[in-house]
N, C-alpha and C positions, 0 to 999 in steps of 0.2 A: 315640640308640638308640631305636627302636620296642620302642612296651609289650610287643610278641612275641617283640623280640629277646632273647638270653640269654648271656651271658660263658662263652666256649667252656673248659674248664678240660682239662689234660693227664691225663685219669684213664684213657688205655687207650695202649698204643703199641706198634702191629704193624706199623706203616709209616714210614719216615723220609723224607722228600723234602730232599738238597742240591741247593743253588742253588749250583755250579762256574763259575766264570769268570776267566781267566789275571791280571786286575787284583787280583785280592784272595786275600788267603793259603786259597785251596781244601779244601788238606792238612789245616790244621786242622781244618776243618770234618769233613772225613772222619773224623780221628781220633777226635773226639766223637760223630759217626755209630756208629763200629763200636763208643763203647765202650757206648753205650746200646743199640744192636741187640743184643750180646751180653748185658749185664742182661736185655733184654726178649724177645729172643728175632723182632726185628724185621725186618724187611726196609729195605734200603738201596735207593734210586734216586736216580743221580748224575745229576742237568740240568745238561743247557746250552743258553743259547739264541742263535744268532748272527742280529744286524740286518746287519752289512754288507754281505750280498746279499739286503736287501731288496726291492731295484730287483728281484732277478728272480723274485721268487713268480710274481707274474702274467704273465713274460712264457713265451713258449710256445717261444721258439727254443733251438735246440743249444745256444747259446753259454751262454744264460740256464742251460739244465738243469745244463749241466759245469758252471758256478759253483758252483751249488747242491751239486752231486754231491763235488766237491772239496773244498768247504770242510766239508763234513758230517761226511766223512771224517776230516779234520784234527783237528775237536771230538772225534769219536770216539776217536782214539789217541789222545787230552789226557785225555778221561775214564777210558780203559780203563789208561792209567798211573796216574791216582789209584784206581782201585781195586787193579792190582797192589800198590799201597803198605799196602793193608791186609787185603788177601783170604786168605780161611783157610776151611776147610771148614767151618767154623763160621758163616758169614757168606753172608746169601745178598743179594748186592750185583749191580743191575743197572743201565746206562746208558742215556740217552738224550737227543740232539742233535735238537736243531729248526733250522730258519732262519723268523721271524716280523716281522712289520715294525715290531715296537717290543717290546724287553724284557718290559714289561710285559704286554703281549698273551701272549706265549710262558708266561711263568709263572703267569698269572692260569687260561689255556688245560690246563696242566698241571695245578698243585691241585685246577681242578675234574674233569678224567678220574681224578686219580690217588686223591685223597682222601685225603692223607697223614694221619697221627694229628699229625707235627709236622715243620717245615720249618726247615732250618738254613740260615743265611747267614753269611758270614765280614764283618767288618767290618775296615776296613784300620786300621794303628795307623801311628804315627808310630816308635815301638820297642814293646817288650817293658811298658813303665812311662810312653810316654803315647799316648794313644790322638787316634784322628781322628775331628772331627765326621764323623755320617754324612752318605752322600752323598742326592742327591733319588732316586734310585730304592728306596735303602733305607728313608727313609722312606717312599713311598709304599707300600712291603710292611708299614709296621709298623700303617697306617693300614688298608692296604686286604687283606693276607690274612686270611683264614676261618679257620685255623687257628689252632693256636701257633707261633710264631715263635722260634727262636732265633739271636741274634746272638751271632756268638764271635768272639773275638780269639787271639791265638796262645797265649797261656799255657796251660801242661797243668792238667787237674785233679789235686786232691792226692788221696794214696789214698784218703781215706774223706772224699767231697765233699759240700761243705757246700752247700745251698742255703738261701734265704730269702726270706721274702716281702714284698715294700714294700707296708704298706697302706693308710696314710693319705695319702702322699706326692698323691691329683690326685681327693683325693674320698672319697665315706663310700658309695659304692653297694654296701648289705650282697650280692647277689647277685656284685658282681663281687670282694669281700674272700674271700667262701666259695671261689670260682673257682681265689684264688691259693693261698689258702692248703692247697683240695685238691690244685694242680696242684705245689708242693710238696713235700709230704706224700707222695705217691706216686713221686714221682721221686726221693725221697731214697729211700725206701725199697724201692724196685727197684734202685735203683746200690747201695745199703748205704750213704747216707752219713747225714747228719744233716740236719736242717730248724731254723728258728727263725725267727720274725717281729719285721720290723723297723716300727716304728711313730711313725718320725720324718716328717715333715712341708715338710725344706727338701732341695735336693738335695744342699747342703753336708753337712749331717748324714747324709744315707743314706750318701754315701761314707766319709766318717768311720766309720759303721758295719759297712760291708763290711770298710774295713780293720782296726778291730779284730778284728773278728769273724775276718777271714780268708776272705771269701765266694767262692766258686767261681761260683755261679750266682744271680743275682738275677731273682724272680719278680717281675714288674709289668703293671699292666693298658694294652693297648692304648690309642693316641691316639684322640680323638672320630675317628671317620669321615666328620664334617660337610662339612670344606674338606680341600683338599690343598694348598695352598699358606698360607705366611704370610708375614708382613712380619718377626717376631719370634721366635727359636727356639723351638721348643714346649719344655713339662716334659722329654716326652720325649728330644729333642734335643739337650738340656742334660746330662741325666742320662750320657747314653751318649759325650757329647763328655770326662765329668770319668772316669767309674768305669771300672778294666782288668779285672773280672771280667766275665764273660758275661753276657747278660739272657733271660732267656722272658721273652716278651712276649704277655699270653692276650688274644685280640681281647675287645670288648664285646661285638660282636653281626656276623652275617657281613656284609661288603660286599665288592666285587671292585674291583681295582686300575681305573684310569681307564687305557685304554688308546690313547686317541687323540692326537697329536703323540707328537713324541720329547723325551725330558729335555736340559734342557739341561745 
């Protein structure tokens, strides 16, 4: 992180940005969407971004445009179904499909027109009680979005949601501890639920901790933004391959997704 940069903390939220895509349980996502738009009183925008007719951004013929036109469309009814699944007058939820030539472009593209307060993404599990490492697109979001980041898995929150803050678990950087523990603190307290800090050290013990505790939402700081790739799974990695509660994840400081090749 540069001496400028600063650990962006969840202390305002009028905008929601989900990241929708037919591989990963979406729904959930939404559902967690509408129930903190309703606490906060926020706005919802459902993405999607499709590569498969990448080939024809720049191409200029009929055939290339109807691809595009067609498949846009498609994304469209996918999204405008997940919003019928939770739309209510109370809710002010709107969509929108891209076609860009790499995931990451699309969404990195997005964040910065849209400037979400906080962006949800579904992580795939294996069931209900065990979860699946993430994939490399997710983590390049947990590395490279500007925002907060929230990964969720399918489980519901309980009615009076718990969250908590990991704070010693990848460091002592008192700016980015205040970060979580404000980002927290405010989101319990807009939902109505509770907060409490966890100040374990291993990732065996934080899980241990959630399940005592009963955690819904787990606050933790952002991966360095240094490298994107490793040889060896990061803290974070690891964290999110063992525990079935959600995470926010507060960046340390902004950087944008790397958007050049495709993931493999």
């Amino acid at each position: 992180m540069h001496a400028t940069e600063s650990p962006t903390a969840v202390n305002a939220l009028a905008s929601i940005l989900v990241l929708a895509d037919r591989a990963s349980e979406a729904p959930s996502a939404v559902r967690k969407a509408s129930v903190m738009a309703r606490h906060f009183k926020a706005s919802i925008e459902l993405f999607a971004c499709d590569t498969e007719h990448a080939w024809a951004i720049d191409d200029p013929s009929p055939a290339a445009r109807t691809a595009i036109t067609v498949c846009l469309a498609a994304t469209e009814r996918y999204l405008e179904a997940l919003r019928g699944s939770v739309a209510g007058n109370d809710l002010q939820i709107t969509t929108r499909a891209v076609c860009a030539n790499s995931i990451e472009e699309g969404i990195d593209t997005r964040i910065r027109a849209l400037h979400p307060d906080l962006v949800i993404k579904t992580l795939m599990s294996v069931s209900d009680t065990t979860p699946m490492p993430p994939r490399a697109l997710e983590m390049q979001l947990m590395r490279g979005c500007a925002v907060p980041l929230l990964v969720t898995r399918g489980r519901s929150w309980r009615p009076t949601t718990k969250f908590a803050a990991a704070l010693q678990w990848d460091g002592h950087d008192p700016r980015l501890i205040a970060k979580l523990i404000e980002s927290a603190r405010f989101l319990a307290q807009g939902c109505g639920g509770e907060y409490s800090l966890i100040r374990d050290t291993s990732v065996d013990q934080i899980k241990c901790s959630i399940e005592r505790q009963s955690i819904d939402v787990l606050v933790i700081g952002g991966p360095e933004a240094g490298s994107w790739r490793g040889t060896e799974p990061s803290i974070t990695e690891r964290l999110l391959s063992l525990v079935e509660c959600d995470v926010l994840i507060v960046p340390r400081g902004s950087a944008a997704l790397p958007t050049t090749g495709r993931l493999s």
